[in-house]
C-alpha positions as CSV (number, residue, x, y, z in Angstrom):
1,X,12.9,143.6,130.0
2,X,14.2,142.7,126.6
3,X,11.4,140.0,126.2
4,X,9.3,142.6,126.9
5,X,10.4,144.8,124.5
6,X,10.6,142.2,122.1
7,X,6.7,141.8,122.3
8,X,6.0,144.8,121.7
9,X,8.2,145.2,118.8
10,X,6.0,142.1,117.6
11,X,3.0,143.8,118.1
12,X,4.3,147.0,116.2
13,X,5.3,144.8,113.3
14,X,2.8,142.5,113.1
15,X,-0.1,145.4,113.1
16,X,2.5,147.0,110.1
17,X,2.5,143.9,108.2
18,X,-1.4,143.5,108.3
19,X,-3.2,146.7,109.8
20,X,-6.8,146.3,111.2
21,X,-9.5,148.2,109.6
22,X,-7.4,149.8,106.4
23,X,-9.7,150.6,104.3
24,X,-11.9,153.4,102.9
25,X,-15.0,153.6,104.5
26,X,-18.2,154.1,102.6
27,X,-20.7,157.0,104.4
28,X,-18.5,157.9,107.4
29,X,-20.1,160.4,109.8
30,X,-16.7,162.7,109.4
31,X,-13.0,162.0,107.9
32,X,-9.8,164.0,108.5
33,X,-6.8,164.0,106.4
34,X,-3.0,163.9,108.3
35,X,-0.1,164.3,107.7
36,X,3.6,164.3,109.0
37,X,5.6,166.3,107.1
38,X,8.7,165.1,108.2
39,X,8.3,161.6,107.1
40,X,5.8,162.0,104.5
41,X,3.0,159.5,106.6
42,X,-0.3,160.8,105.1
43,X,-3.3,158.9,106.2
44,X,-7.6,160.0,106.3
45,X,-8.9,158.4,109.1
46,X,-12.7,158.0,108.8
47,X,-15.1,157.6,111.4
48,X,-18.6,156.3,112.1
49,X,-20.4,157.4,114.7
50,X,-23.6,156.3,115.9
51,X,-25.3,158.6,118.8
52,X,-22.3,159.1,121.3
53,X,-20.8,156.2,120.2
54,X,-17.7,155.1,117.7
55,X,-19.6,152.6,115.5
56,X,-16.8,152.0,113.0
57,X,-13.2,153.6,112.7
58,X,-11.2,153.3,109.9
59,X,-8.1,154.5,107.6
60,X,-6.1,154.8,104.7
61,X,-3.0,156.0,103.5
62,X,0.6,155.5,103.4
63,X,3.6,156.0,106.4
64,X,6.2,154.1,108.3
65,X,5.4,151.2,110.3
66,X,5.1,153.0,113.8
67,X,2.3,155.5,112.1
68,X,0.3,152.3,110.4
69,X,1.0,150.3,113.3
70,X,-0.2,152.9,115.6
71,X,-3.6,153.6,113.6
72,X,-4.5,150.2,113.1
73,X,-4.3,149.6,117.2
74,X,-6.2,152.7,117.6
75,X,-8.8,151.7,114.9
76,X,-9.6,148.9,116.8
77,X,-9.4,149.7,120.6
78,X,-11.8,152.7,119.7
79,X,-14.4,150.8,118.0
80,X,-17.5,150.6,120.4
81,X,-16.6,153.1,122.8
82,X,-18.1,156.3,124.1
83,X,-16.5,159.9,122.9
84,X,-15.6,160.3,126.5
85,X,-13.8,157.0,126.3
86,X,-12.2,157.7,123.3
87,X,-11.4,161.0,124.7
88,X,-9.4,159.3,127.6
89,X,-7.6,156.5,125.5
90,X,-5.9,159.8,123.2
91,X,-5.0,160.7,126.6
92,X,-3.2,158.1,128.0
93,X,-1.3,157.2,124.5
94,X,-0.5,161.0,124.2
95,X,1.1,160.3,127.7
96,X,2.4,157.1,127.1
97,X,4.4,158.6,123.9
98,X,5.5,161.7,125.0
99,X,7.0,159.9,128.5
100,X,5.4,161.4,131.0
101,X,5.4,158.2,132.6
102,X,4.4,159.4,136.1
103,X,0.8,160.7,134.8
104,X,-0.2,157.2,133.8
105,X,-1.3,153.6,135.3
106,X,0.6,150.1,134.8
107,X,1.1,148.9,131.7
108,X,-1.6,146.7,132.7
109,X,-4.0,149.0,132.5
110,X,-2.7,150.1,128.9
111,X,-2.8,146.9,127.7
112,X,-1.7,146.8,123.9
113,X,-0.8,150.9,123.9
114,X,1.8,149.9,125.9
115,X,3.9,148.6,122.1
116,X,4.8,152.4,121.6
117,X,6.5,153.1,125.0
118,X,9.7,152.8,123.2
119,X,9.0,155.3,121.3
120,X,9.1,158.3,124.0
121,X,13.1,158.1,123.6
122,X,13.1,159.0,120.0
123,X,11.1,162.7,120.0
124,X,10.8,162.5,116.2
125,X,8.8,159.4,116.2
126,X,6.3,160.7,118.6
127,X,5.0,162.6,115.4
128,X,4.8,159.4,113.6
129,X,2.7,157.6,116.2
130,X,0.7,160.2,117.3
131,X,-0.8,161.6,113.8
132,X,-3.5,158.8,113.4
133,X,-4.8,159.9,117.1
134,X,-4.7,163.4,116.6
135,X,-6.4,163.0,113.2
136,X,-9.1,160.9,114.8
137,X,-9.4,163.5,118.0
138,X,-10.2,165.9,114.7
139,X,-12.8,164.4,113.4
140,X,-14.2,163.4,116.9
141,X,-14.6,167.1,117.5
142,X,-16.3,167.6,113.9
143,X,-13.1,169.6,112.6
144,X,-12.7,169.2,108.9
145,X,-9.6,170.8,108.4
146,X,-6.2,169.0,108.0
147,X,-4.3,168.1,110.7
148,X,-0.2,168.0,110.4
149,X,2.2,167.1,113.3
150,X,4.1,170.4,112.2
């Protein structure tokens, strides 16, 4: 178990160190701003969508490695899917994080989402991993307001 958890540490670090799609996007379809008071993380996430479809997903901002790290895997294991299948991804991280364990498949079959298991166990860092998705599930509903973890 401890190589295990040393991979996904990798992965948490690794998408810190160089997040996938940081940037602001030019003519998204909607953008929400959140933020975690608790720890300051501020981020917009931005979003393109194209019919029913996530064409591009994006974000920018500042926060602690589990919040970057977290948007950037989000940002790119929405990218190309449905609303429906975004919809159910937010599900199973929002499982995933807040431990309900028993609600979900293998870790097989949450593939990379599976890096911020770890952080069921420390209740204050499910804000910081979870903003990015509820900011996205914002804008995916066409909300315009901010979105805080408090």
């Amino acid at each position: 178990m401890s190589e295990l958890r040393e991979l996904y540490q990798e992965v948490i670090l690794d998408h810190n160190r160089n997040p996938r799609n940081f940037r602001i996007m030019e003519h998204p379809t909607a953008s929400v701003e959140g933020y975690n008071p608790l720890c300051g993380d501020h981020y917009t996430v931005y979003l393109r969508m194209e019919g029913d479809r996530i064409a591009d997903v994006s974000f920018q901002g500042a926060g602690c490695a589990i919040s970057k790290a977290s948007a950037s895997v989000m940002s790119q294991l929405l990218k190309g899917k449905t609303k429906a299948e975004a919809e159910k991804i937010f599900e199973t991280f929002h499982t995933l994080v807040t431990g309900k364990r028993e609600d979900m498949g293998s870790i097989e079959e949450v593939g990379r989402l599976a890096a911020f298991a770890g952080v069921r166990e420390f209740p204050a860092r499910v804000k910081c991993a979870s903003l990015a998705w509820h900011t996205l599930k914002a804008a995916l509903e066409g909300e315009s307001k901010n979105v805080t973890t408090e």
